[in-house]
MMTF fields as JSON, N, C-alpha, C and O atoms, coordinates in Angstrom:
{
  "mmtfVersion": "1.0.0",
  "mmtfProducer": "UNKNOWN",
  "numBonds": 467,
  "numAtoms": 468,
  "numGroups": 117,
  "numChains": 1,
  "numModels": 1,
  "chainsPerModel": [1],
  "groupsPerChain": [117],
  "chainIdList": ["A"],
  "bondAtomList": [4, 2, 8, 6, 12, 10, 16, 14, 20, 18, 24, 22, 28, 26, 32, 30, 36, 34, 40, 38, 44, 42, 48, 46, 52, 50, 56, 54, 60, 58, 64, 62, 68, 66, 72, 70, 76, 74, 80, 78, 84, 82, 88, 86, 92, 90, 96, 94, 100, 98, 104, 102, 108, 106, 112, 110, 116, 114, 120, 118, 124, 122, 128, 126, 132, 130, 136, 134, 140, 138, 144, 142, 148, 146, 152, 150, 156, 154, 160, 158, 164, 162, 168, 166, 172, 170, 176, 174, 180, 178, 184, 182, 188, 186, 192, 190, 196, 194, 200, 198, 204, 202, 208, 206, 212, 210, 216, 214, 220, 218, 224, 222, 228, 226, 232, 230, 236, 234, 240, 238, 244, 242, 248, 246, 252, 250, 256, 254, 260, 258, 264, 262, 268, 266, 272, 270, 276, 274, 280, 278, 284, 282, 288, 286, 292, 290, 296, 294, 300, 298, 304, 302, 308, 306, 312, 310, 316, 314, 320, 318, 324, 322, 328, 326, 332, 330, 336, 334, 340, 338, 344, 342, 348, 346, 352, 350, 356, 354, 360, 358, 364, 362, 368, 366, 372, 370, 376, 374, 380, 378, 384, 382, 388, 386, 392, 390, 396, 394, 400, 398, 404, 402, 408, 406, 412, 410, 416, 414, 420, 418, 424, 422, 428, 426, 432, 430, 436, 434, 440, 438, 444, 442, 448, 446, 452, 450, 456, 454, 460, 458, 464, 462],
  "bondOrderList": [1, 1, 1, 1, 1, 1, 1, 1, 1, 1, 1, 1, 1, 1, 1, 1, 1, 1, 1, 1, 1, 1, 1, 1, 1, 1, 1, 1, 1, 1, 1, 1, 1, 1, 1, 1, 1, 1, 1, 1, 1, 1, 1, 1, 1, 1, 1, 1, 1, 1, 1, 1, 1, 1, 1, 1, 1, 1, 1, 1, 1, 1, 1, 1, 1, 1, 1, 1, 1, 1, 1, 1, 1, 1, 1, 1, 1, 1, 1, 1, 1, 1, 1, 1, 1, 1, 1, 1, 1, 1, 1, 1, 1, 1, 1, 1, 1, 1, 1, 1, 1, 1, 1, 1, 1, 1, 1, 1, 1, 1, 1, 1, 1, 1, 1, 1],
  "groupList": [{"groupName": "UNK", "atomNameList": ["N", "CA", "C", "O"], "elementList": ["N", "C", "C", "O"], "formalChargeList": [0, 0, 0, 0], "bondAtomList": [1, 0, 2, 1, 3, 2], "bondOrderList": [1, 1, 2], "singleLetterCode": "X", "chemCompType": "L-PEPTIDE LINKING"}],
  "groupTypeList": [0, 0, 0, 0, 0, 0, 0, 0, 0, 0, 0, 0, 0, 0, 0, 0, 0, 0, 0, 0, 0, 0, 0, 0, 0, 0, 0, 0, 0, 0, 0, 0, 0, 0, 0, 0, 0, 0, 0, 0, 0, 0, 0, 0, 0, 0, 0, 0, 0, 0, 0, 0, 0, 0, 0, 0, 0, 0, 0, 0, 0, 0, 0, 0, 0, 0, 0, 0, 0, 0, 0, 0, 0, 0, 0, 0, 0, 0, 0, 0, 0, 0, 0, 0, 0, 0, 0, 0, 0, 0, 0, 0, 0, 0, 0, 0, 0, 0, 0, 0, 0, 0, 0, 0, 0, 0, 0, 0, 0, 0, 0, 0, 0, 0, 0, 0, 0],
  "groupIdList": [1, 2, 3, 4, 5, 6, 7, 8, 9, 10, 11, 12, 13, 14, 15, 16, 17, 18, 19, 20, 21, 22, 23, 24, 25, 26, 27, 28, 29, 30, 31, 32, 33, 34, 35, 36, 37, 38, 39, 40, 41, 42, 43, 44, 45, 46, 47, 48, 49, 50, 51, 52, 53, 54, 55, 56, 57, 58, 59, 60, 61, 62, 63, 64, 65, 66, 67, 68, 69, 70, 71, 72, 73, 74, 75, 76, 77, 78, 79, 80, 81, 82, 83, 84, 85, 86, 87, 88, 89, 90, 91, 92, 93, 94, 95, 96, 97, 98, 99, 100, 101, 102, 103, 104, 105, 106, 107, 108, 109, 110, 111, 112, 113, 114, 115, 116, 117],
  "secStructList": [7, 7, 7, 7, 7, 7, 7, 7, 7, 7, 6, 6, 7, 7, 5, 7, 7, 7, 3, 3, 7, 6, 6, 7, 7, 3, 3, 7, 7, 3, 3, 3, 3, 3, 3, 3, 3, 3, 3, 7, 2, 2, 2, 2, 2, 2, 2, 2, 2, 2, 6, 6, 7, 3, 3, 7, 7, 2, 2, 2, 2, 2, 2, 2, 2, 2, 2, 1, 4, 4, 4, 1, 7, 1, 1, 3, 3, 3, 3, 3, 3, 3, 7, 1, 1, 1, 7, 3, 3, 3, 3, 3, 6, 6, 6, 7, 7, 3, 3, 3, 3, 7, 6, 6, 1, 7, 3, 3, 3, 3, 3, 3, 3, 7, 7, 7, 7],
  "xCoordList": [139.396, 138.915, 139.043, 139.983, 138.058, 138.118, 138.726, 138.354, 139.759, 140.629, 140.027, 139.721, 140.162, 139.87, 140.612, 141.826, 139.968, 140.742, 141.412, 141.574, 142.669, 143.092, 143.393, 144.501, 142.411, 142.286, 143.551, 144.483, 143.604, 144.714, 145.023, 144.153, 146.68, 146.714, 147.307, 147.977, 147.151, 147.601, 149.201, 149.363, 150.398, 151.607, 151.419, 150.975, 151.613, 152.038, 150.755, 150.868, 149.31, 148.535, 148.886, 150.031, 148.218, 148.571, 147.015, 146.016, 147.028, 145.637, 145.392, 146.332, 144.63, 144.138, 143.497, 143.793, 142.171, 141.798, 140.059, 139.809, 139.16, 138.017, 137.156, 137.233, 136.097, 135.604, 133.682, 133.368, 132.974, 131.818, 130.998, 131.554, 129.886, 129.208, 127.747, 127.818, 126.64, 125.973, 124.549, 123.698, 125.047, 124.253, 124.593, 123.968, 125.767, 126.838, 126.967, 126.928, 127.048, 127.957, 129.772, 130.06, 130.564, 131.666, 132.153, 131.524, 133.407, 134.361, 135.682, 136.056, 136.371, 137.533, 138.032, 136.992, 138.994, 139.639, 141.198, 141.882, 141.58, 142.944, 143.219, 142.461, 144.252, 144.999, 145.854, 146.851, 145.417, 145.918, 147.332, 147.281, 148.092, 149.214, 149.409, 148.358, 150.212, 150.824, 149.404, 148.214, 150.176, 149.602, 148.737, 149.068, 148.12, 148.035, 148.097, 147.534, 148.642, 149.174, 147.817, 146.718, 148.115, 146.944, 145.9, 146.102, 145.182, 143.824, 142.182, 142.152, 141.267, 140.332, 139.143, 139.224, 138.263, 137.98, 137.709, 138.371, 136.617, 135.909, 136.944, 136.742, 138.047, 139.291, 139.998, 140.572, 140.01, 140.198, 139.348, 139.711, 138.224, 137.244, 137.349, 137.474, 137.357, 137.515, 138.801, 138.801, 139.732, 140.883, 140.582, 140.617, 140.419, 140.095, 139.523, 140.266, 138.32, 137.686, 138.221, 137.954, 138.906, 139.819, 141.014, 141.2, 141.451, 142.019, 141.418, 142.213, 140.18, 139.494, 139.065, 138.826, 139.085, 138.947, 138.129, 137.633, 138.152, 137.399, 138.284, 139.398, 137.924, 138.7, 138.221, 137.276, 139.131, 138.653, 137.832, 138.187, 136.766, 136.025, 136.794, 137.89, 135.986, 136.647, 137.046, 138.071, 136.49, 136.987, 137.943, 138.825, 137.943, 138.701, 140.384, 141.429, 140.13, 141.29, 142.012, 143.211, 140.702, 141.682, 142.307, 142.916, 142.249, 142.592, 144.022, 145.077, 144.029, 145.018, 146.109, 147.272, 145.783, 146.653, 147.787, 148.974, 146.299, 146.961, 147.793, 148.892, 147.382, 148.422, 149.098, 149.711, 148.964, 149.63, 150.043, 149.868, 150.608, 150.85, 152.315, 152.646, 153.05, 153.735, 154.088, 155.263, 152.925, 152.413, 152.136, 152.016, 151.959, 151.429, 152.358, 153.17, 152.215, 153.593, 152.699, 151.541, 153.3, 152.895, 152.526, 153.188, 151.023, 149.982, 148.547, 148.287, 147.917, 146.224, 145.835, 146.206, 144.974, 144.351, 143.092, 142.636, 142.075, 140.482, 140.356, 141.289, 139.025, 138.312, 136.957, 136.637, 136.429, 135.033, 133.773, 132.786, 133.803, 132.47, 132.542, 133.309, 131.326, 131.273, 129.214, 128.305, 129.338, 128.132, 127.839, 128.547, 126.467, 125.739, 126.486, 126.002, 126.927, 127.42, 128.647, 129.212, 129.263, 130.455, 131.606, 132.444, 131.558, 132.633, 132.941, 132.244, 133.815, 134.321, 135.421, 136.223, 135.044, 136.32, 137.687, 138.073, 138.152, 140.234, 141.301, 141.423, 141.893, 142.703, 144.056, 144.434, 144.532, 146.125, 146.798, 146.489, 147.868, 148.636, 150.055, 150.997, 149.794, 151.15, 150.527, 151.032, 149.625, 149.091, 147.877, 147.786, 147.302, 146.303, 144.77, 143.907, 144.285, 143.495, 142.776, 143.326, 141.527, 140.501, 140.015, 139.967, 139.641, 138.872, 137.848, 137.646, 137.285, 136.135, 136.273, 136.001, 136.734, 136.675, 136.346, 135.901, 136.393, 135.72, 136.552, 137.757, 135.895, 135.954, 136.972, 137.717, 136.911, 137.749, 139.234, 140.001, 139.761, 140.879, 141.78, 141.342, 142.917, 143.565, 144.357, 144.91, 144.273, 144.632, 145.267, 145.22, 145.729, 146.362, 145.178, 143.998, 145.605, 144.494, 145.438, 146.502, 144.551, 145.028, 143.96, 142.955, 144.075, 142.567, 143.086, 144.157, 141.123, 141.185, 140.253, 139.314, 140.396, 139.414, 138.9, 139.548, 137.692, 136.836, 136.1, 135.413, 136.114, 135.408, 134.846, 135.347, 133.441, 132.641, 132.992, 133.589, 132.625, 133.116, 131.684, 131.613],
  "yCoordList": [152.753, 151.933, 152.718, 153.499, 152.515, 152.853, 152.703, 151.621, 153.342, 153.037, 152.987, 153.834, 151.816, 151.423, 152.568, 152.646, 153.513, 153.874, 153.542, 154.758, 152.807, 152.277, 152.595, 153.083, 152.364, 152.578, 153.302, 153.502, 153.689, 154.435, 152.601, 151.83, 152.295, 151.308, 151.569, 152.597, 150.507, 150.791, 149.867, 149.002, 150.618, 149.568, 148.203, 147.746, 147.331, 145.824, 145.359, 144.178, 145.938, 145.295, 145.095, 144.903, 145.142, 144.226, 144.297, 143.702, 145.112, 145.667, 144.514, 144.433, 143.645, 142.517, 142.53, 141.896, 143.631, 143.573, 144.565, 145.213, 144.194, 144.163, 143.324, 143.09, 142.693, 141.553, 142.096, 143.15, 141.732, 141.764, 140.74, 139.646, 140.812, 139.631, 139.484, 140.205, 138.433, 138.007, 139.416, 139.47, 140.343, 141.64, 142.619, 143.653, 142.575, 143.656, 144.55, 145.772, 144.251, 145.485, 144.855, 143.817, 145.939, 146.102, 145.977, 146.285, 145.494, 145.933, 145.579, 144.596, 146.429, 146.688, 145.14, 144.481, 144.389, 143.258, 143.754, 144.201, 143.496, 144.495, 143.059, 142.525, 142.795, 141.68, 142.299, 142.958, 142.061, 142.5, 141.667, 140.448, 142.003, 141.849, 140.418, 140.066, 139.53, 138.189, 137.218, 137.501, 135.94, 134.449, 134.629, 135.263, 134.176, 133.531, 131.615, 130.978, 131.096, 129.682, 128.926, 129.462, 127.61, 126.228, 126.754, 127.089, 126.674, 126.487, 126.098, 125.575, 126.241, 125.429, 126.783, 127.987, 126.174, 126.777, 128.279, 129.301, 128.123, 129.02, 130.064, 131.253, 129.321, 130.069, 131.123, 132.115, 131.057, 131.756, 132.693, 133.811, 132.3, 133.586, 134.324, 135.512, 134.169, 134.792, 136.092, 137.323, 135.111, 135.8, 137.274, 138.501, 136.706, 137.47, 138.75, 139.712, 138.689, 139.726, 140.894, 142.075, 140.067, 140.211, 141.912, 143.024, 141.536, 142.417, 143.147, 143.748, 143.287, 144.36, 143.682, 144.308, 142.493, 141.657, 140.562, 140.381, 139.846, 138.598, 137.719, 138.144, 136.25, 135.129, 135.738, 136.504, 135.193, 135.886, 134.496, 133.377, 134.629, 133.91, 133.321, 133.757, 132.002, 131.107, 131.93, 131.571, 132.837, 133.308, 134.311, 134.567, 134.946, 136.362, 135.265, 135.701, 133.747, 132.965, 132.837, 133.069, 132.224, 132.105, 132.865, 132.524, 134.076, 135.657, 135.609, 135.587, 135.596, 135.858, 134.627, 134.992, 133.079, 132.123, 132.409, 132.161, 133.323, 133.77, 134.801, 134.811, 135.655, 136.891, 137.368, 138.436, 136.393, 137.187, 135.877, 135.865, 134.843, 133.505, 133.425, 132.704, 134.622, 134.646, 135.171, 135.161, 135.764, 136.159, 135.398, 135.842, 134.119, 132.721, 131.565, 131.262, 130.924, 129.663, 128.911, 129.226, 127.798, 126.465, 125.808, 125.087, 126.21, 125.281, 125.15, 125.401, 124.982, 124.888, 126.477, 126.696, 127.233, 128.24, 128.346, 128.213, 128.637, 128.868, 129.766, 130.456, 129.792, 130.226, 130.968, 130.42, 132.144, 132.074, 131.733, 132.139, 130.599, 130.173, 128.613, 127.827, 128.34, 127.182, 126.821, 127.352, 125.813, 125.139, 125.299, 125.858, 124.63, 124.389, 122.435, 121.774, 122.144, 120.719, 120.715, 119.622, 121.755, 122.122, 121.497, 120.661, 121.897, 121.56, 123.447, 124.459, 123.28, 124.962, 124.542, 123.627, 125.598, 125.268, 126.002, 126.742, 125.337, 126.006, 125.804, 124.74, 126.909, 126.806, 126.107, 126.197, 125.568, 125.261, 126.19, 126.526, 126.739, 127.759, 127.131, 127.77, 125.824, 124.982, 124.822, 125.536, 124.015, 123.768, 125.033, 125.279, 125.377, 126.244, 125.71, 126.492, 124.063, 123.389, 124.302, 125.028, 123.827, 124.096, 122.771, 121.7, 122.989, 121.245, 122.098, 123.299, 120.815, 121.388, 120.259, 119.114, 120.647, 120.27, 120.415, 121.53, 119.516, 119.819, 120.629, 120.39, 121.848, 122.808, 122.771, 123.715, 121.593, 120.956, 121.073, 121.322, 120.841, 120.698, 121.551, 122.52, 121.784, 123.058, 123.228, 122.299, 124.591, 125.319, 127.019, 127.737, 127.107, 128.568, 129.719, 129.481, 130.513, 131.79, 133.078, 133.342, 133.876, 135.293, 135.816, 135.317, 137.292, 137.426, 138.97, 139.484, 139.35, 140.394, 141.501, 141.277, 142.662, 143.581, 143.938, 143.847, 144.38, 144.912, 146.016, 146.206, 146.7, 148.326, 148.474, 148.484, 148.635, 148.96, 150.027, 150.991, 149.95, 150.826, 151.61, 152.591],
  "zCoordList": [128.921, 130.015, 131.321, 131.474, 132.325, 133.572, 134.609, 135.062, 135.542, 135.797, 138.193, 139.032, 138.171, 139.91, 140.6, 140.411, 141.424, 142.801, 143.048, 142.946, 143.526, 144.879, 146.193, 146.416, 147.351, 148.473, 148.98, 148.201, 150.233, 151.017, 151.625, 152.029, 151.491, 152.674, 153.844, 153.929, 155.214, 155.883, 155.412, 154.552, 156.578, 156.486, 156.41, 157.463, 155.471, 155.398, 154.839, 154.511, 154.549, 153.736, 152.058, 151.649, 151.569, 150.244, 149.316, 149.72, 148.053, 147.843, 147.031, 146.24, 146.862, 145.827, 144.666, 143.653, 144.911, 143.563, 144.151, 145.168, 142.824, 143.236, 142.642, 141.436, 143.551, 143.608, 143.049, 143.603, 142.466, 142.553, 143.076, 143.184, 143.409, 144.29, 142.697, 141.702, 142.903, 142.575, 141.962, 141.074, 143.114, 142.556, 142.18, 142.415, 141.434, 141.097, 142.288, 142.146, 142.909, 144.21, 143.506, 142.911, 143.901, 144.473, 145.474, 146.486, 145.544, 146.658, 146.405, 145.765, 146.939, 147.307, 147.826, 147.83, 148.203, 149.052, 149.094, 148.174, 150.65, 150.803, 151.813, 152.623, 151.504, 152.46, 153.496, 153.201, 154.853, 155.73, 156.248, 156.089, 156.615, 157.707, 158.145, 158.681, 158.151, 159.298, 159.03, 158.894, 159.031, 158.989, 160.68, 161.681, 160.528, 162.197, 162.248, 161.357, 163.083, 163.487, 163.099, 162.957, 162.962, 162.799, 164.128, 165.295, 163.603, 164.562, 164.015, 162.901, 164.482, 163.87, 163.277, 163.524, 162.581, 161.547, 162.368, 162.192, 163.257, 164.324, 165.04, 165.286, 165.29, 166.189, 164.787, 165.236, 163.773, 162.96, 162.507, 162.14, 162.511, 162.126, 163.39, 163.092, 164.68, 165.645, 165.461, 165.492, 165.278, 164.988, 163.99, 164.088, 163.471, 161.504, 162.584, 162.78, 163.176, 163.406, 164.829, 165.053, 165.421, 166.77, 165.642, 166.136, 164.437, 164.133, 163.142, 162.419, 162.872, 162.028, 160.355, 159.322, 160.55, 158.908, 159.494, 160.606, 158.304, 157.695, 157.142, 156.836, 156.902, 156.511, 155.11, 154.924, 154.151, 152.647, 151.92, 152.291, 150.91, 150.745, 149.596, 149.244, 148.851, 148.06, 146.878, 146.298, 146.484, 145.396, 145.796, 144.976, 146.925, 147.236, 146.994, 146.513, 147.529, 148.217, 146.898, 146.748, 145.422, 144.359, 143.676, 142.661, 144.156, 143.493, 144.348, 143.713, 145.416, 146.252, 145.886, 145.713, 145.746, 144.744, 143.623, 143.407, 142.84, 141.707, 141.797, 141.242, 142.432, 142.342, 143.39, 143.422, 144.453, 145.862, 146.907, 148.125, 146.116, 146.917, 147.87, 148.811, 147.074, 147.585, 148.828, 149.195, 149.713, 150.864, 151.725, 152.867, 151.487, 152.053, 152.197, 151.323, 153.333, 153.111, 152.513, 152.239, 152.286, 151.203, 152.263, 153.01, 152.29, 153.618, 153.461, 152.284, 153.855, 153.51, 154.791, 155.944, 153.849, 154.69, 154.578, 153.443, 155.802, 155.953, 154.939, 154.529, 154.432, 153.98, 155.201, 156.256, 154.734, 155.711, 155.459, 156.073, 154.087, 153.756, 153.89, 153.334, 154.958, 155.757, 155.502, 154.864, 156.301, 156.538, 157.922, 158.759, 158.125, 159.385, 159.518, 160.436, 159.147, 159.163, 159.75, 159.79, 160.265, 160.748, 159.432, 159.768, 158.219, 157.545, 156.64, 156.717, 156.131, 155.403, 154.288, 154.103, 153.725, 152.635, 153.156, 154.061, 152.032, 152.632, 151.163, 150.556, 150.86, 149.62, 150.246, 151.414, 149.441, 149.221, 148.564, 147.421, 149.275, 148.823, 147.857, 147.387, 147.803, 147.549, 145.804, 144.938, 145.518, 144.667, 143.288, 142.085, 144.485, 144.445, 144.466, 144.067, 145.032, 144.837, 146.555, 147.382, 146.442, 147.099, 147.722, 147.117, 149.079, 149.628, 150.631, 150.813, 151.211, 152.354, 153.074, 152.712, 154.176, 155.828, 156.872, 157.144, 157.812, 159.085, 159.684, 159.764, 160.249, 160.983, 162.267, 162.531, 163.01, 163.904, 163.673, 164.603, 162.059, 161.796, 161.823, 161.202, 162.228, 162.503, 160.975, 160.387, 160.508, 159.43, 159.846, 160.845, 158.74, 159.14, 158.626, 158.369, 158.588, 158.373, 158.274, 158.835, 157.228, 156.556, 156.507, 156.002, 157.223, 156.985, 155.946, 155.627, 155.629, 154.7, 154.977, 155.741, 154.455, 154.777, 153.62, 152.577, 153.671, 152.322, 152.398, 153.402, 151.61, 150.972, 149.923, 148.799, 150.316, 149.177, 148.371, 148.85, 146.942, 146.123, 145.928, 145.188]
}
């Protein structure tokens, strides 16, 4: 079997895995560094990008559940896949369940960086 690269990290990221999308591309997903506080959906993607990442998407989130929860307090965190209806999804780090909410609601956030393979 073929054995993944794994990226160079920087201090305190956290390498996750690799993810394929709908057209077989690759990538890399590397969990970056520190929670950031409750805030609302928008103020987090802001965030996310303010330090060089992205909110990680629903599946990047259930990967990170499974194998890297212990990185996360036992809280609900954004996701970056949302609607035009102002609602988004958000994992539970307590459970590992998934919901979709309005955007308004303050949640914590982890963001992630990604590299194409």
């Amino acid at each position: 079997m073929q054995r993944v690269q794994i990226p160079a990290l920087a201090e305190g990221e956290v390498y996750v895995g690799v993810i394929g999308d709908k057209n077989g591309d690759l990538h890399h997903v590397i969990l970056l560094p520190g929670d950031n506080d409750d805030a609302s959906w928008q103020s987090q993607m802001d965030w996310a990008k303010s330090i060089g990442g992205d909110l990680p998407t629903r599946v990047e989130q259930a990967m990170l559940w499974a194998n890297h929860r212990d990185q996360f307090k036992m809280d609900w965190y954004w996701s970056n896949q949302n609607d035009e209806d102002g609602w988004a999804w958000c994992q539970h780090f307590t459970s590992g369940g998934q919901d979709y909410i309005d955007h308004g609601i303050e949640l914590r956030a982890r963001a992630v960086r990604r590299l194409s393979i």
